[in-house]
mmJSON file of the N, C-alpha and C atoms, coordinates in Angstrom:
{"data_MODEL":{"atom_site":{
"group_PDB":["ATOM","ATOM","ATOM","ATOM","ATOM","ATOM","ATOM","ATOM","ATOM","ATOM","ATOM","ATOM","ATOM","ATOM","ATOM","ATOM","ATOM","ATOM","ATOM","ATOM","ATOM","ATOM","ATOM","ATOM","ATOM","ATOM","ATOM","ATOM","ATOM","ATOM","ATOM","ATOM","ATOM","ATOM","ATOM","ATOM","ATOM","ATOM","ATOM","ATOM","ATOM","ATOM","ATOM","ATOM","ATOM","ATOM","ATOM","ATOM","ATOM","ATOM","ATOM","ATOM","ATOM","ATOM","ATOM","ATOM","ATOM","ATOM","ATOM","ATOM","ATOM","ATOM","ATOM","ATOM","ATOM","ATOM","ATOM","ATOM","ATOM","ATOM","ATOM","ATOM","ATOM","ATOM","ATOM","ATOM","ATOM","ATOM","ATOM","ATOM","ATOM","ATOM","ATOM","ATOM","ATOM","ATOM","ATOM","ATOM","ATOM","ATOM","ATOM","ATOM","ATOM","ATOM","ATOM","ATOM","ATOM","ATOM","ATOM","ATOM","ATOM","ATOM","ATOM","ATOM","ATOM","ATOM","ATOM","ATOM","ATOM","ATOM","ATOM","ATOM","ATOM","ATOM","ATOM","ATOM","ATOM","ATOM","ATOM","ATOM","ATOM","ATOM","ATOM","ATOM","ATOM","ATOM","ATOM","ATOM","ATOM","ATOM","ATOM","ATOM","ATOM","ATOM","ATOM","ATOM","ATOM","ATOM","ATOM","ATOM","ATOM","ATOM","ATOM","ATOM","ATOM","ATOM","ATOM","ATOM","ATOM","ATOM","ATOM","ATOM","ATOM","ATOM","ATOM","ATOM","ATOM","ATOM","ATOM","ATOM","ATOM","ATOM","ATOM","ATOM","ATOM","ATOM","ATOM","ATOM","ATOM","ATOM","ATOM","ATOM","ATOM","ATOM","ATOM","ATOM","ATOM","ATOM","ATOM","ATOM","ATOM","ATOM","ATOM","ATOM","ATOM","ATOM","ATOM","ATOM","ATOM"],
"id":[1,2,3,4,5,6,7,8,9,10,11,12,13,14,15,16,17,18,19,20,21,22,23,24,25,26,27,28,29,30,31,32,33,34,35,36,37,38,39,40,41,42,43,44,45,46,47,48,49,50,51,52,53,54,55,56,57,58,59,60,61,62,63,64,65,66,67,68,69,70,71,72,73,74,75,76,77,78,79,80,81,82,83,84,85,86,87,88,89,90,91,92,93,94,95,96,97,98,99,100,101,102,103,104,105,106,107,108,109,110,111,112,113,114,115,116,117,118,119,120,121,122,123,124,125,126,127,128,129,130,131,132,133,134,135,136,137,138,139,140,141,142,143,144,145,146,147,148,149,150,151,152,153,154,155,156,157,158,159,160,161,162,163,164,165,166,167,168,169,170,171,172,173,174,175,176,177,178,179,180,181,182,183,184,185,186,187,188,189],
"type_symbol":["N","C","C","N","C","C","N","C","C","N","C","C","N","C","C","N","C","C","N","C","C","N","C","C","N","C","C","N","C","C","N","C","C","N","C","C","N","C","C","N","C","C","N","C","C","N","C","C","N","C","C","N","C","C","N","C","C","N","C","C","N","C","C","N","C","C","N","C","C","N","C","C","N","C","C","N","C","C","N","C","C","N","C","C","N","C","C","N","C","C","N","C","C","N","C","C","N","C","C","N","C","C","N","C","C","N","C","C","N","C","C","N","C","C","N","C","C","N","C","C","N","C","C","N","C","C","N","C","C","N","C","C","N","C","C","N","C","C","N","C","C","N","C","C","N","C","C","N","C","C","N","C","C","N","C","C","N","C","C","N","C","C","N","C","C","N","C","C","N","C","C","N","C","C","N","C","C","N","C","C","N","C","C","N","C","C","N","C","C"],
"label_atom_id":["N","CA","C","N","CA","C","N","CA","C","N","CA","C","N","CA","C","N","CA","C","N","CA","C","N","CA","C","N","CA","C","N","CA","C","N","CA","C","N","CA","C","N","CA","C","N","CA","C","N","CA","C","N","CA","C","N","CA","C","N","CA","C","N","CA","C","N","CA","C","N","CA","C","N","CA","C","N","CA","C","N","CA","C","N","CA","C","N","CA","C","N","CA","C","N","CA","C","N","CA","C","N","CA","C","N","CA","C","N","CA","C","N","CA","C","N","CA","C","N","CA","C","N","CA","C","N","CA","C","N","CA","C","N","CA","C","N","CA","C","N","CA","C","N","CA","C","N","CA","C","N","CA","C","N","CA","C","N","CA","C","N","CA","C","N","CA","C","N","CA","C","N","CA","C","N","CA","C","N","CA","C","N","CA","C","N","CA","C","N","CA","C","N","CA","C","N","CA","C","N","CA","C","N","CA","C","N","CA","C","N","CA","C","N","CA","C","N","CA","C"],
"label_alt_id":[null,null,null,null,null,null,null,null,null,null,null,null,null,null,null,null,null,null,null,null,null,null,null,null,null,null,null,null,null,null,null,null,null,null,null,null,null,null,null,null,null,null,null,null,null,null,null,null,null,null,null,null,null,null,null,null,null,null,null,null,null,null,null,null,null,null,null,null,null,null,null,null,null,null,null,null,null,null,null,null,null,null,null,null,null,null,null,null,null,null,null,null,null,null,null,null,null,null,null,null,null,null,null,null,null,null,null,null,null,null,null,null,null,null,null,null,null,null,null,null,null,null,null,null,null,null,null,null,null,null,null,null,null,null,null,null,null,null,null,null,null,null,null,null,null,null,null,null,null,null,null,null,null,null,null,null,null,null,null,null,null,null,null,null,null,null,null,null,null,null,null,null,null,null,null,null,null,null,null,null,null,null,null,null,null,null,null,null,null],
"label_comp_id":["UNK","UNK","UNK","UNK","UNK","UNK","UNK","UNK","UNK","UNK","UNK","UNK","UNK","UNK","UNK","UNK","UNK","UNK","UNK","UNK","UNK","UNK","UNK","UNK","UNK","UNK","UNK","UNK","UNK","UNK","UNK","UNK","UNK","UNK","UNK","UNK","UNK","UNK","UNK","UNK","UNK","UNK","UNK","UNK","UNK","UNK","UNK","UNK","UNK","UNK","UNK","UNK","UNK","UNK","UNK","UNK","UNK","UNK","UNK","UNK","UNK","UNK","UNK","UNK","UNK","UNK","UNK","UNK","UNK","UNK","UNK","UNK","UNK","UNK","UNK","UNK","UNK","UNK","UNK","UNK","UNK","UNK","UNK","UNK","UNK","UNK","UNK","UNK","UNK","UNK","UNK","UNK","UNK","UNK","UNK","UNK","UNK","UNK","UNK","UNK","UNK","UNK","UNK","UNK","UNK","UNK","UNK","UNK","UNK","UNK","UNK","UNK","UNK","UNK","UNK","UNK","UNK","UNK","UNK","UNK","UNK","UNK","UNK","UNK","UNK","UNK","UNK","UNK","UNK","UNK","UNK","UNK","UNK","UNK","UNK","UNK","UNK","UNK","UNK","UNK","UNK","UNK","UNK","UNK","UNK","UNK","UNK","UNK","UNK","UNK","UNK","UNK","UNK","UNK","UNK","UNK","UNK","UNK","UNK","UNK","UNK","UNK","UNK","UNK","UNK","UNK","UNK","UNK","UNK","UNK","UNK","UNK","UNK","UNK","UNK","UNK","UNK","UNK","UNK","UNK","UNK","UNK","UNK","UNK","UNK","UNK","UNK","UNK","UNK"],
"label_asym_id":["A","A","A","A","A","A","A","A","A","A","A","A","A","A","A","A","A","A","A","A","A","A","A","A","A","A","A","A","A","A","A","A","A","A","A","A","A","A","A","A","A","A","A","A","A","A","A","A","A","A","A","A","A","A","A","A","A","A","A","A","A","A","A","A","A","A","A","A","A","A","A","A","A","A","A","A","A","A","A","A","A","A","A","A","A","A","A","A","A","A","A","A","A","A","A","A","A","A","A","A","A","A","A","A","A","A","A","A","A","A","A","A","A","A","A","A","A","A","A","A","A","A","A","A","A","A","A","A","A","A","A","A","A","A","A","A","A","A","A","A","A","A","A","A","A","A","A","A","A","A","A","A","A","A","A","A","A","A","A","A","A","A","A","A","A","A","A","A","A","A","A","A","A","A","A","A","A","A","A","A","A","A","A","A","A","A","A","A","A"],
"label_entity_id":["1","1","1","1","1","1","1","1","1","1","1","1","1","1","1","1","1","1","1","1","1","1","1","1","1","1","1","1","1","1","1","1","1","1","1","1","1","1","1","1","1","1","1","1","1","1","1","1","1","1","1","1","1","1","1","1","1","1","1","1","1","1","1","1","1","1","1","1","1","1","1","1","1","1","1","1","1","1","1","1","1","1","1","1","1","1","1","1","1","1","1","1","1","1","1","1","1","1","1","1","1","1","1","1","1","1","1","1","1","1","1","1","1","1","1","1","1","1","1","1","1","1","1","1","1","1","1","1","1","1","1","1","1","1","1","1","1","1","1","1","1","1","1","1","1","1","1","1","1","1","1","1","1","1","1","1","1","1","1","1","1","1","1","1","1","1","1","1","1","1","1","1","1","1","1","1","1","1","1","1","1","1","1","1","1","1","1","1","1"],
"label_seq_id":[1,1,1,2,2,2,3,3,3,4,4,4,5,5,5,6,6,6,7,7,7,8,8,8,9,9,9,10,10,10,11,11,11,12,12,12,13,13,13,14,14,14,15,15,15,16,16,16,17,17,17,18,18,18,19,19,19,20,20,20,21,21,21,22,22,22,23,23,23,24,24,24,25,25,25,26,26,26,27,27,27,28,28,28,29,29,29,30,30,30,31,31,31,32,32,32,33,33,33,34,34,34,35,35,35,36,36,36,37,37,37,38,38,38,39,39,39,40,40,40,41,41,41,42,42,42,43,43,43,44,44,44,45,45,45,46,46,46,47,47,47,48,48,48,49,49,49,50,50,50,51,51,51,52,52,52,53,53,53,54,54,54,55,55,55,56,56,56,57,57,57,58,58,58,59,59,59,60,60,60,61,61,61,62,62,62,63,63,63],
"pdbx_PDB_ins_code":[null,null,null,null,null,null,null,null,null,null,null,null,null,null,null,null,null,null,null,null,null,null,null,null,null,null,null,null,null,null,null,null,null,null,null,null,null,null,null,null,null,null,null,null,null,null,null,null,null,null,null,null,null,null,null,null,null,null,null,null,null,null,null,null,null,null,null,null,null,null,null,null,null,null,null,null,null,null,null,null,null,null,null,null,null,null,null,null,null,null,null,null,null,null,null,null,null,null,null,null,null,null,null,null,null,null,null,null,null,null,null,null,null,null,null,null,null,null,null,null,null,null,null,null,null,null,null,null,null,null,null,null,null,null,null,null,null,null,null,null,null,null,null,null,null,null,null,null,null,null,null,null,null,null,null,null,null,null,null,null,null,null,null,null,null,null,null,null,null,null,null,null,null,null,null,null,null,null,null,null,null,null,null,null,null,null,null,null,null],
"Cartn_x":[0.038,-0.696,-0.585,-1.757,-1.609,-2.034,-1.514,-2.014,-3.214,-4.527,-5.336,-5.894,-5.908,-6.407,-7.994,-8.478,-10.195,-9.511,-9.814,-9.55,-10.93,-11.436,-12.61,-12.147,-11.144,-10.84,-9.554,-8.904,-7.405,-7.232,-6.507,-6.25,-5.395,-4.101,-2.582,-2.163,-1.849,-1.043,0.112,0.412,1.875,3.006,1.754,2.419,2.915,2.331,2.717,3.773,3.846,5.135,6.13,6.323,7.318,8.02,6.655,6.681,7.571,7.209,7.179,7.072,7.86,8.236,8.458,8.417,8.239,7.021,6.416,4.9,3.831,4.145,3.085,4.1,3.123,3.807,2.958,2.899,2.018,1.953,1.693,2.048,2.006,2.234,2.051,0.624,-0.426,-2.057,-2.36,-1.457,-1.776,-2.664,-2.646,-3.332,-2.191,-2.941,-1.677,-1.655,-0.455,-0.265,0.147,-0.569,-0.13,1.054,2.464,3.042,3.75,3.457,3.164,2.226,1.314,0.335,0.649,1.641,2.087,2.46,2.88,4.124,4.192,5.752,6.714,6.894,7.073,7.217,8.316,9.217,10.502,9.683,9.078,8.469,6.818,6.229,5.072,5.577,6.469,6.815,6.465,6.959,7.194,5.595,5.025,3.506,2.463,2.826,2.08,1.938,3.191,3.449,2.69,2.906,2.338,0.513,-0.134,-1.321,-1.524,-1.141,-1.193,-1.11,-0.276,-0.267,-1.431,-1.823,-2.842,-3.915,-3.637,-4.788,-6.298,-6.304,-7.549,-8.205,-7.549,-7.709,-8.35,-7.708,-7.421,-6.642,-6.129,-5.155,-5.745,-5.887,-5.733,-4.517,-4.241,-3.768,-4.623,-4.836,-5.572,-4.781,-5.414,-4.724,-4.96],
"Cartn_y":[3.35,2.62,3.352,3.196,3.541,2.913,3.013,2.012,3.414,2.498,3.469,2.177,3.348,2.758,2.917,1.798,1.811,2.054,3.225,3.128,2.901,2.589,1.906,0.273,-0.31,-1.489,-2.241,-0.377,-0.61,-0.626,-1.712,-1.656,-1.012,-0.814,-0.351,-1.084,-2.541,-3.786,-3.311,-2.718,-2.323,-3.052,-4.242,-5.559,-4.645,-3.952,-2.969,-2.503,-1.425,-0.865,-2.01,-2.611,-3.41,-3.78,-4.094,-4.442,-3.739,-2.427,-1.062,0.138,-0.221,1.532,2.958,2.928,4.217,4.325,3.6,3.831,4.499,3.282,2.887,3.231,3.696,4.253,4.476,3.427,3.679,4.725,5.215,6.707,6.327,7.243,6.909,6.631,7.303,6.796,5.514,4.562,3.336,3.932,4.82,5.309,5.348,4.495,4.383,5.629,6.151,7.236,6.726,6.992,6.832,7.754,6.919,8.212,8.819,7.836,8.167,6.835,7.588,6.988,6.461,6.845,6.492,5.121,3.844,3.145,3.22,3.536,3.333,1.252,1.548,-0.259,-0.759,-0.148,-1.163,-1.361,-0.596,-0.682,-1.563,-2.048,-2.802,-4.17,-4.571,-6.112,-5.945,-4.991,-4.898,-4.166,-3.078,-3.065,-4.235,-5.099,-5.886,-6.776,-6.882,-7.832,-7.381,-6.076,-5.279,-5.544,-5.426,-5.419,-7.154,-7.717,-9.215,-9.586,-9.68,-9.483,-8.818,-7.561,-7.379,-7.626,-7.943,-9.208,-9.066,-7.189,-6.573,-6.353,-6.488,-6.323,-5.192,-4.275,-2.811,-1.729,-2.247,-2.089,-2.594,-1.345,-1.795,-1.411,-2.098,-0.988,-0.966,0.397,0.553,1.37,1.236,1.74,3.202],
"Cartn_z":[-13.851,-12.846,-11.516,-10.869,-9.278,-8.284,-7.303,-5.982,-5.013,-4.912,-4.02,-2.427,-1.543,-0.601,-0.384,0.339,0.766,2.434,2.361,4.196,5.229,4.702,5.48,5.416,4.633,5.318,5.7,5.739,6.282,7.587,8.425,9.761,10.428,9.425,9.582,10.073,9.931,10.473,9.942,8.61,8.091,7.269,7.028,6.247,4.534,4.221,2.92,3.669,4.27,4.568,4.631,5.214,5.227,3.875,3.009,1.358,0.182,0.482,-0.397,0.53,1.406,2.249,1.159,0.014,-1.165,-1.02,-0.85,-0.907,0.025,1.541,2.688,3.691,4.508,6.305,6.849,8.313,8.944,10.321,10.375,11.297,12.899,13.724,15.102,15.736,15.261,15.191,14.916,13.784,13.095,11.673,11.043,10.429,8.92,7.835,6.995,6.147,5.646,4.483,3.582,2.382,0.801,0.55,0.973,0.67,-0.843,-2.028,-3.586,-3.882,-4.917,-5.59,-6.994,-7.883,-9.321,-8.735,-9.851,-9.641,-11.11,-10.749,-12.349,-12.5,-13.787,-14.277,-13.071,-12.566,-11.697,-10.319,-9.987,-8.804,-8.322,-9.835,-9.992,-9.145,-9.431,-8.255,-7.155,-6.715,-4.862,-4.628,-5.447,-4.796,-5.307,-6.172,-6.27,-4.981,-4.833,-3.684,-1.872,-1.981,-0.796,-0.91,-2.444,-2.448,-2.113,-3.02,-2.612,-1.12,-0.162,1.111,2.132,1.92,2.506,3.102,4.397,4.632,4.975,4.891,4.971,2.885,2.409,0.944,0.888,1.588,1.294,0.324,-0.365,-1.973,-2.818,-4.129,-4.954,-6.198,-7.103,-7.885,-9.054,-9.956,-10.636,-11.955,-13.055,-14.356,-14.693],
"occupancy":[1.0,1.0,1.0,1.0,1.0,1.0,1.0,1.0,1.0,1.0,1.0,1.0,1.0,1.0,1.0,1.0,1.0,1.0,1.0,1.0,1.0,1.0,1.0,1.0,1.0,1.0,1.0,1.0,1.0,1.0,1.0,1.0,1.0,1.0,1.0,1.0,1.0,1.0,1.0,1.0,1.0,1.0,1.0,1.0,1.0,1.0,1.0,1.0,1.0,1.0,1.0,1.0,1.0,1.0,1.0,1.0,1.0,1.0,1.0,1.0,1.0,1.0,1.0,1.0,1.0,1.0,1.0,1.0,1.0,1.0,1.0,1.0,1.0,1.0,1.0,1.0,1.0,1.0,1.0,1.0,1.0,1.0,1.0,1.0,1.0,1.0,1.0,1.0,1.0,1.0,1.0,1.0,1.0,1.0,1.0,1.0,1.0,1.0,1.0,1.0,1.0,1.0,1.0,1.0,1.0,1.0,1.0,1.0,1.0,1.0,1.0,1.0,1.0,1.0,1.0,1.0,1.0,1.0,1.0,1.0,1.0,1.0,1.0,1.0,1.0,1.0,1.0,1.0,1.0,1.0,1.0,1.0,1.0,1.0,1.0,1.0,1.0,1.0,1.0,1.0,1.0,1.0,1.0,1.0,1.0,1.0,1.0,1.0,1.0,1.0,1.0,1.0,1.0,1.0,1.0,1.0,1.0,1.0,1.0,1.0,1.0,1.0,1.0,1.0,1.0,1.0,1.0,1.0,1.0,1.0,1.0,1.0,1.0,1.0,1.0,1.0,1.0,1.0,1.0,1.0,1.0,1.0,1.0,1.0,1.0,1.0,1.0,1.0,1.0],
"B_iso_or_equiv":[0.0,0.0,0.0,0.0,0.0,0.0,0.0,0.0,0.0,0.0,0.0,0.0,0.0,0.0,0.0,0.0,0.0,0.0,0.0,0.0,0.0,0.0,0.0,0.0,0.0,0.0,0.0,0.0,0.0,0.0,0.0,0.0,0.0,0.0,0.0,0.0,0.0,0.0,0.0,0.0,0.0,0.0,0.0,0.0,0.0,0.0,0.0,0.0,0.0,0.0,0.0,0.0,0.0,0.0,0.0,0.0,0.0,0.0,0.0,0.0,0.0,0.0,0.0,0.0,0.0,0.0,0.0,0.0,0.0,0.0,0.0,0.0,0.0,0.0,0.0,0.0,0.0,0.0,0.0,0.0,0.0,0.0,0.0,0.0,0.0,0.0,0.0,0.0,0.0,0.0,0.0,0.0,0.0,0.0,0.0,0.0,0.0,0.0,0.0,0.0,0.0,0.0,0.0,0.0,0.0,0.0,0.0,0.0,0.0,0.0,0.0,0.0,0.0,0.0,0.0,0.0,0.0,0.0,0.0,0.0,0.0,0.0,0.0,0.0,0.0,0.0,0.0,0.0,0.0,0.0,0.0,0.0,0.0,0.0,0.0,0.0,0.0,0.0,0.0,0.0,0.0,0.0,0.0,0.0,0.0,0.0,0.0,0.0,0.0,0.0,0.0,0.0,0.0,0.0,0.0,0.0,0.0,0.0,0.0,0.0,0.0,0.0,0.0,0.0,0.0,0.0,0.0,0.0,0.0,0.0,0.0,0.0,0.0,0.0,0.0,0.0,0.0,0.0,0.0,0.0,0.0,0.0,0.0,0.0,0.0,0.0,0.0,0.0,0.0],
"pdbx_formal_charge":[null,null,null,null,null,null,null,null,null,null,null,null,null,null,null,null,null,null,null,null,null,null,null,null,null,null,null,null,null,null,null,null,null,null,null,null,null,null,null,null,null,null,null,null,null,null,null,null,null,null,null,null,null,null,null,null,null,null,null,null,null,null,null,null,null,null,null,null,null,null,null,null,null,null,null,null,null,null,null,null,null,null,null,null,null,null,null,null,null,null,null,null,null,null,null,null,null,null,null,null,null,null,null,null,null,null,null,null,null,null,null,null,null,null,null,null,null,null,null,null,null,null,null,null,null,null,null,null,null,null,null,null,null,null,null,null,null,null,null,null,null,null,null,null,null,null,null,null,null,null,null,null,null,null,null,null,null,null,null,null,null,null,null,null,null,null,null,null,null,null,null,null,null,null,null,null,null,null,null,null,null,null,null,null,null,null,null,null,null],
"auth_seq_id":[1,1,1,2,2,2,3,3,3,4,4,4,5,5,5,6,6,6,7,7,7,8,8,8,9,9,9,10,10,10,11,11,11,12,12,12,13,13,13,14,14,14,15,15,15,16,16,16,17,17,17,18,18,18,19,19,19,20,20,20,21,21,21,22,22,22,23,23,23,24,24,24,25,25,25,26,26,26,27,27,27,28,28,28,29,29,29,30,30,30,31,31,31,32,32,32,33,33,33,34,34,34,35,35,35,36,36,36,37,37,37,38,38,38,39,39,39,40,40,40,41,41,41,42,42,42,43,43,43,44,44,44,45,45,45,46,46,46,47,47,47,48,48,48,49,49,49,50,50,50,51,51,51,52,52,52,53,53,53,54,54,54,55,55,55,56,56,56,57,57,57,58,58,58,59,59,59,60,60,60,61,61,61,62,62,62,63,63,63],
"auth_comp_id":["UNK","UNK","UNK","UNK","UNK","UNK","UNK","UNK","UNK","UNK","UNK","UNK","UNK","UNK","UNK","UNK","UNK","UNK","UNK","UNK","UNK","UNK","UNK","UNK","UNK","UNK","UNK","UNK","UNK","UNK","UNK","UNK","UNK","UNK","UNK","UNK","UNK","UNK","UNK","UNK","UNK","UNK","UNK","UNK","UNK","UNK","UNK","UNK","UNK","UNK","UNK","UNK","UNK","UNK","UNK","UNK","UNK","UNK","UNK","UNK","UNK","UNK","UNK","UNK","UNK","UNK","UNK","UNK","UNK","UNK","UNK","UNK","UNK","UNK","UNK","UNK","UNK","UNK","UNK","UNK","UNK","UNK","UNK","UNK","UNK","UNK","UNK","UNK","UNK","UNK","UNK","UNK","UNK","UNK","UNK","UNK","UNK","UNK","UNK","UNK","UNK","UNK","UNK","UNK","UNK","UNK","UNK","UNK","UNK","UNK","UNK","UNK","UNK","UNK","UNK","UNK","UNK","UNK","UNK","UNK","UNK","UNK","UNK","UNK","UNK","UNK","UNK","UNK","UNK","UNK","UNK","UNK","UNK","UNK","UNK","UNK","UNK","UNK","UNK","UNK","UNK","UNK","UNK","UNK","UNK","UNK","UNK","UNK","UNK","UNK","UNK","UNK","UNK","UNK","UNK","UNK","UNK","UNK","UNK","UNK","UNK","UNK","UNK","UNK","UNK","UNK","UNK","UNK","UNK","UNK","UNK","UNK","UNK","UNK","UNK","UNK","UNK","UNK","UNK","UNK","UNK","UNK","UNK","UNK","UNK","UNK","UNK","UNK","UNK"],
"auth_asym_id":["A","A","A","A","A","A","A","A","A","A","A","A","A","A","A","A","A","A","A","A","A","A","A","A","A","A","A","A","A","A","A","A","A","A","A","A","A","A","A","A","A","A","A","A","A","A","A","A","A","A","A","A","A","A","A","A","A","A","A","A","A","A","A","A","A","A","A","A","A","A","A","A","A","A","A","A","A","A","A","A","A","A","A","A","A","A","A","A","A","A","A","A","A","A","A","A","A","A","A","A","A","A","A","A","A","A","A","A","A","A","A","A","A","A","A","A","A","A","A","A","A","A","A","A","A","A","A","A","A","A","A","A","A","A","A","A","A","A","A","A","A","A","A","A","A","A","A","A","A","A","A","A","A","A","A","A","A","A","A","A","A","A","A","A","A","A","A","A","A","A","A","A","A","A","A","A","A","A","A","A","A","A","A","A","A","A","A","A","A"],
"auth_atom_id":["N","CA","C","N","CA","C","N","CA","C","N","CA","C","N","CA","C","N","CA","C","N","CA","C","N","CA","C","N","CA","C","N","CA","C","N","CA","C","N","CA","C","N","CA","C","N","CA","C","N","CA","C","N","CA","C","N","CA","C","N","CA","C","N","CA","C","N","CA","C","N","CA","C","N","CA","C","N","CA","C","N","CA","C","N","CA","C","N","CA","C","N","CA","C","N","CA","C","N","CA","C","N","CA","C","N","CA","C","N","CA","C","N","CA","C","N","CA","C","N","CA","C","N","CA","C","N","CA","C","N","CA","C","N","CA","C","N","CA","C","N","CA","C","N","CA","C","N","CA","C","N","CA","C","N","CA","C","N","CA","C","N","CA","C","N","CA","C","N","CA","C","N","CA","C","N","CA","C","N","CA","C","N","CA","C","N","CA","C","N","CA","C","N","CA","C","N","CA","C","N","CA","C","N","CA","C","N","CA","C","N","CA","C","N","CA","C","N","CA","C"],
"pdbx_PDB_model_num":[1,1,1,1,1,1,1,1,1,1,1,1,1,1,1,1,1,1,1,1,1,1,1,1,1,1,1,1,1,1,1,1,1,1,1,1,1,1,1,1,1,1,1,1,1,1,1,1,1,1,1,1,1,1,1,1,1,1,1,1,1,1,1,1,1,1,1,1,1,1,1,1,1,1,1,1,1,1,1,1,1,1,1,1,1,1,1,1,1,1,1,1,1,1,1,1,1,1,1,1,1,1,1,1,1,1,1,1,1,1,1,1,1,1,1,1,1,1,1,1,1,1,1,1,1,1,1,1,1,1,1,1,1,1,1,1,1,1,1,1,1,1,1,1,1,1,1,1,1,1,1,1,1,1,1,1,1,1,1,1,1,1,1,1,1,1,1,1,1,1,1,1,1,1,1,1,1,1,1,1,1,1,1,1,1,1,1,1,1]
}}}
């Protein structure tokens, strides 16, 4: 599985980072970085949880 961003409807509020910092970081611009795209099975909770949260519904994860 992988988590992809639509950055046409990411704001960089940073509510993911907070979520799954392995993942999401939002830079000094506000401009978020994917910073890995896989998730292994232990780590599906916590980006689910980051995509769920998103209040721009800018995440997805995909198979």
């Amino acid at each position: 599985m992988k988590v992809v961003v639509d950055r046409s409807k990411c704001t960089g509020l940073g509510i993911c980072e907070s979520l799954a910092s392995a993942f999401f970081e939002v830079d000094d611009d506000g401009d978020l970085l994917l910073l890995k795209e896989d998730i292994a099975d232990h780590e599906l909770a916590e980006v689910e949880e980051a995509v769920q949260s998103c209040p721009t519904e800018a995440l997805r994860i995909v198979s």
